[in-house]
C-alpha positions, -999 to +999 in steps of 0.1 A: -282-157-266-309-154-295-335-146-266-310-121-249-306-104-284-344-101-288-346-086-255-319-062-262-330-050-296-367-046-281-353-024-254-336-004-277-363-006-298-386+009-269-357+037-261-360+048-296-397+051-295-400+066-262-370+093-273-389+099-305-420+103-287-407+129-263-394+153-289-427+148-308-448+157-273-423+189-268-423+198-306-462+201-302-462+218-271-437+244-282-461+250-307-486+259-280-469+270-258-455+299-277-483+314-301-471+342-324-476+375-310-489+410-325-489+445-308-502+471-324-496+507-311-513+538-327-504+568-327-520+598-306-555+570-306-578+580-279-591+552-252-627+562-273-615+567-304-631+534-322-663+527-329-674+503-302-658+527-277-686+557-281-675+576-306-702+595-322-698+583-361-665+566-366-670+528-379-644+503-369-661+470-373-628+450-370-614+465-342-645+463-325-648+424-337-616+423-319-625+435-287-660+414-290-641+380-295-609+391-271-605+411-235-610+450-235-595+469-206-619+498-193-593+509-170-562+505-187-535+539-183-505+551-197-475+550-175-468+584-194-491+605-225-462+610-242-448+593-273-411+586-267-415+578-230-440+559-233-431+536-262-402+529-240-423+520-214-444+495-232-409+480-250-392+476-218-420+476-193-403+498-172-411+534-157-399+569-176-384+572-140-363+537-146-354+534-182-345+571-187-365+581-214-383+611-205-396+630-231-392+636-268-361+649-272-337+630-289-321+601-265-306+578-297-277+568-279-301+553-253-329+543-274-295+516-282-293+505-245-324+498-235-335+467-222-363+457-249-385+430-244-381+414-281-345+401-276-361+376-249-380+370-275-354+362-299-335+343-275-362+320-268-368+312-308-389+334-319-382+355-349-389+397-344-399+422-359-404+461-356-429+478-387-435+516-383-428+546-359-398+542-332-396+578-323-372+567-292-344+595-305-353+607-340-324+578-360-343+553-374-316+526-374-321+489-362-323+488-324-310+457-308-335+424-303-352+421-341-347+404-368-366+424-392-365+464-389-387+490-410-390+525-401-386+563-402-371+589-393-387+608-359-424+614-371-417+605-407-446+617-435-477+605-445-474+600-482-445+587-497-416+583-468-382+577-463-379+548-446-350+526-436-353+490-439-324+468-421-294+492-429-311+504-462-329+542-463-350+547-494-382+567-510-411+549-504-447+555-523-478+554-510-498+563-478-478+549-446-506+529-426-510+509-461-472+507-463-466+494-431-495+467-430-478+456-468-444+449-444-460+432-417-481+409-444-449+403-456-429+391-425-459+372-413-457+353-445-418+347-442-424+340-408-452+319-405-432+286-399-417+301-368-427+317-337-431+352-344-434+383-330-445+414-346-446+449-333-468+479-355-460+513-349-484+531-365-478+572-376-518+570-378-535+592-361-509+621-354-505+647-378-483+659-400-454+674-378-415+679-373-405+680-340-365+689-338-340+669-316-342+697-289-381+685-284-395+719-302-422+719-327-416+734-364-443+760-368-435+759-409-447+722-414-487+732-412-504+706-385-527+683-406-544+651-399-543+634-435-565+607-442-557+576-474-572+597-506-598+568-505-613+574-471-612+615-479-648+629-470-662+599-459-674+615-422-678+649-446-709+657-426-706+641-392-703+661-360-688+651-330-709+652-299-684+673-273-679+659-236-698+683-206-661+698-197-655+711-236-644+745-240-648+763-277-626+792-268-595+769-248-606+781-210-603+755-185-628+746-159-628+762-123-602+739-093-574+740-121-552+772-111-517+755-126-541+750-160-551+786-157-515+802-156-504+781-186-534+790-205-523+827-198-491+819-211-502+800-242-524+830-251-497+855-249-476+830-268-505+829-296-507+868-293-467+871-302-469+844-326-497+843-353-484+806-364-491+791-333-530+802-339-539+776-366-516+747-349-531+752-316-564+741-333-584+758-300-615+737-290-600+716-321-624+719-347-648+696-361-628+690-395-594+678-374-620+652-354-634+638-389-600+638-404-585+618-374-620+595-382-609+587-419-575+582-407-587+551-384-605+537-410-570+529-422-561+516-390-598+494-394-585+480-422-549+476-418-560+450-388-586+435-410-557+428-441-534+411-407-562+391-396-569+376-431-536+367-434-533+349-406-563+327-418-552+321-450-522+310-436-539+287-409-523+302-378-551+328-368-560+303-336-519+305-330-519+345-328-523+365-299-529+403-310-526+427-285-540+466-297-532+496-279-520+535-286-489+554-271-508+586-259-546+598-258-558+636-272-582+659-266-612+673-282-612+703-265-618+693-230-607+714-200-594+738-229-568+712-240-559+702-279-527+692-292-510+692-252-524+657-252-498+651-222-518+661-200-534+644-167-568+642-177-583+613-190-588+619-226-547+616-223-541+591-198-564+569-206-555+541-228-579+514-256-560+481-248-576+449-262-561+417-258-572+386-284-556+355-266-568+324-283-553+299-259-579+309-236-610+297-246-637+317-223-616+348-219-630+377-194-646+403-218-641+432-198-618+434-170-621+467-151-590+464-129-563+489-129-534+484-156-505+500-171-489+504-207-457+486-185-477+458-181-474+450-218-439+438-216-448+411-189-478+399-206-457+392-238-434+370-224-459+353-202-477+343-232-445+328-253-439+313-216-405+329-212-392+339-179-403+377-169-364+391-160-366+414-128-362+448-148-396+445-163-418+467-132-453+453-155-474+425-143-491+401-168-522+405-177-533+369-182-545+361-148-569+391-151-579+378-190-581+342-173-604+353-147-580+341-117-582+378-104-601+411-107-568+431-104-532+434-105-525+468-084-545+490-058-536+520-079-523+530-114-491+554-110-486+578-136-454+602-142-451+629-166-417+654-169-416+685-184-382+688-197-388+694-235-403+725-246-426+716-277-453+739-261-441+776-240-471+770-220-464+736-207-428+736-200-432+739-160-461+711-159-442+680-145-466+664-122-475+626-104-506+607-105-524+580-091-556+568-101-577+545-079-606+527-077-628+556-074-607+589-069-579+604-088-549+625-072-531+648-094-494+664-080-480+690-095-442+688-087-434+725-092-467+741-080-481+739-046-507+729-058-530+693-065-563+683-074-588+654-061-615+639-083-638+614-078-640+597-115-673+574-098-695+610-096-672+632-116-663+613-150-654+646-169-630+658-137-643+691-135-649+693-096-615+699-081-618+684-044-590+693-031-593+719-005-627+705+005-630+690+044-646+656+039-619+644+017-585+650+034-588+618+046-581+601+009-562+629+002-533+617+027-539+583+016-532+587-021-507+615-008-490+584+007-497+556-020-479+578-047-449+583-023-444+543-019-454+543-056-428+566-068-400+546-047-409+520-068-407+536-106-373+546-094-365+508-085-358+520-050-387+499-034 
């Protein structure tokens, strides 16, 4: 008996221990397996628009630190260059086409049904968080799948907002990229015990605007890119050097007839309308580009205040920061300025920089093809919760991991024209795909397309088209974008 006791109580002993040690081995891996998580969208930010990325004078030495210790994408697009759609796309990792929001009018009722990423999130432990710009419908209530919720109202202002925090609207003081980086310090700090995932909307760099919930522009809010009263003058005397396909006066380059007409339309709108002449901002002067500069320095610093945060609190090696924007803009290329929805590069064209720690020898610079929807994916793949079906994306790790060179043959992009912020742009719904080497550009109520090979051609100012040696890829992308298109639509 006293030796089948012994036995017994060493067994159980043994149970104990080994129970005890398998909740220890999970605990720890939990903690590995799901670091917290930053994304960081700015606003209107082209793919160039940092100073690692060839801009002519703006400094950004912690973005660029960033990219130098993470992943930067060369070829990373926008499933849309357009705000609302687009935010959607990179919160639900679906297609405009798919998750219904198209453009910026106001869809509130359906920016409350989407499918958001975060609430897998939630579900899986983590604790959530949305600081800054929505601009999914113009009501900045709490959307489903957070557990934290700061924002404003459509584009909200620059100084001193309303915002509305939880169920709470109030006056805020202050300049908002500062304000919003003071609430994300904060939830990191309350959150720091926890899985956590934080998502910045930034208002930096768009400017000062009202668009109504029809998708039309007020003309009596005075465009205005506004830097923090520190940063004021600090690029007083830079000058930006222009890309080859810049135009002072707002023509477009020869190969772009659907361009043309809407030109002729915007300058007949300008003619009728003297307030459209200063908000157009034609060739977009100098002064806007150094005030969008001292606006990013903000932005700089805003990162810089996260990431010393996240040291002080000992979980910087435990934080996966992912940095992107929701739309490019142009400096006057191919006549463009404010349209920045357009299907040129300077729009479509997206920074994305991914800082993974769990990886130790990350790629530095994968040049594959990938998408704002591919976002959602790589979230969830990196707080290893199950991708649901809805999400079209693809993660991203494999490519950061070096286990591929790419995800997709080509980048499919879809714009639609239904709002009417601009006269001039209201017909100008078109497809896209990009390849490896050429471009194909639809326009969907134009006979009319244009070809560009982005290997010889960079700036896209050789429409090939119509010429002989290239039908050949024509019909190809011709018959990529159909099979692509079925798939936006979930139909493939």
């Amino acid at each position: 008996m006293v030796i089948y006791r012994s036995n017994m109580n060493n067994n159980i002993k043994t149970r104990v221990l080994v129970i005890a040690l398998f909740f220890v081995h999970h605990f720890l891996l939990s903690q590995v397996q799901q670091p917290n998580i930053i994304v960081i969208v700015v606003d209107d930010m082209r793919y160039d628009e940092w100073g690692g990325g060839g801009h002519t004078f703006l400094k950004t030495p912690t973005i660029d630190k960033l990219v130098k210790e993470g992943t930067q994408f060369s070829r990373a697009y926008h499933t849309v260059p357009l705000c609302s759609p687009n935010r959607a796309s990179i919160l639900t990792g679906q297609y405009p086409s798919r998750h219904g929001i198209i453009d910026n009018t106001s869809r509130n009722q359906a920016s409350f049904m989407l499918d958001l990423f975060p609430k897998y999130l939630q579900k899986a432990g983590y604790k959530t968080a949305h600081v800054g710009k929505w601009h999914m419908g113009n009501s900045p209530k709490p959307r489903p799948g957070y557990d934290y919720w700061l924002c404003m109202e459509g584009q909200g202002k620059t100084y001193n907002p309303k915002l509305y925090e939880g169920d709470q609207e109030y006056q805020s003081e202050g300049y908002i990229t500062d304000i919003f980086t003071e609430k994300s310090v904060e939830f990191i700090k309350k959150s720091a015990d926890h899985p956590f995932f934080l998502y910045i909307g930034h208002k930096a760099v768009h400017p000062e605007a009202i668009q109504r919930d029809d998708g039309t522009t007020d003309l009596s809010v005075p465009k205005a890119f506004i830097p923090a009263e520190r940063h004021k003058g600090t690029y007083a005397n830079e000058k930006f050097k222009r890309s080859p396909s810049y135009s002072p006066t707002g023509a477009t380059d020869a190969g772009k007839p659907v361009i043309q007409n809407a030109f002729s339309i915007r300058a007949e709108t300008m003619q009728k309308d003297s307030l459209w002449i200063p908000e157009i901002d034609l060739g977009v002067s100098d002064q806007s580009i150094r005030d969008r500069a001292e606006m990013m320095l903000a932005v700089d610093e805003s990162l810089e205040t996260i990431i010393t945060t996240l040291k002080e609190l000992g979980i910087e090696d435990n934080t996966t920061i992912i940095f992107t924007s929701d739309n490019g803009y142009f400096f006057g290329e191919h006549g463009f300025s404010l349209e920045r929805r357009m299907p040129y590069e300077e729009s479509i064209k997206a920074p994305l920089f991914i800082k993974h720690p769990a990886i130790a020898s990350p790629v530095k610079v994968v040049d594959g093809l990938v998408l704002s929807i591919d976002i959602a994916a790589t979230v969830l793949d990196i707080a290893n919760v199950e991708i649901p079906n809805t999400i079209q994306g693809k993660s991203l790790l494999p490519l950061i991991q070096g286990k591929t060179d790419a995800i997709r043959l080509g980048a499919y992009i879809e714009y639609y024209s239904n709002e009417n912020p601009f006269p001039w742009t209201a017909q100008l719904d078109y497809r896209v795909v990009v390849g490896d080497q050429y471009k194909y550009i639809k326009w969907l109520r134009f006979d009319e397309a244009e070809l560009y090979d982005l290997l010889n051609d960079p700036n896209e100012q050789n429409n090939l088209i119509h010429h002989p040696a290239y039908q050949n890829i024509v019909e190809q992308l011709q018959n990529q974008m159909a099979d692509l298109q079925l798939k936006a639509l979930g139909l493939r």
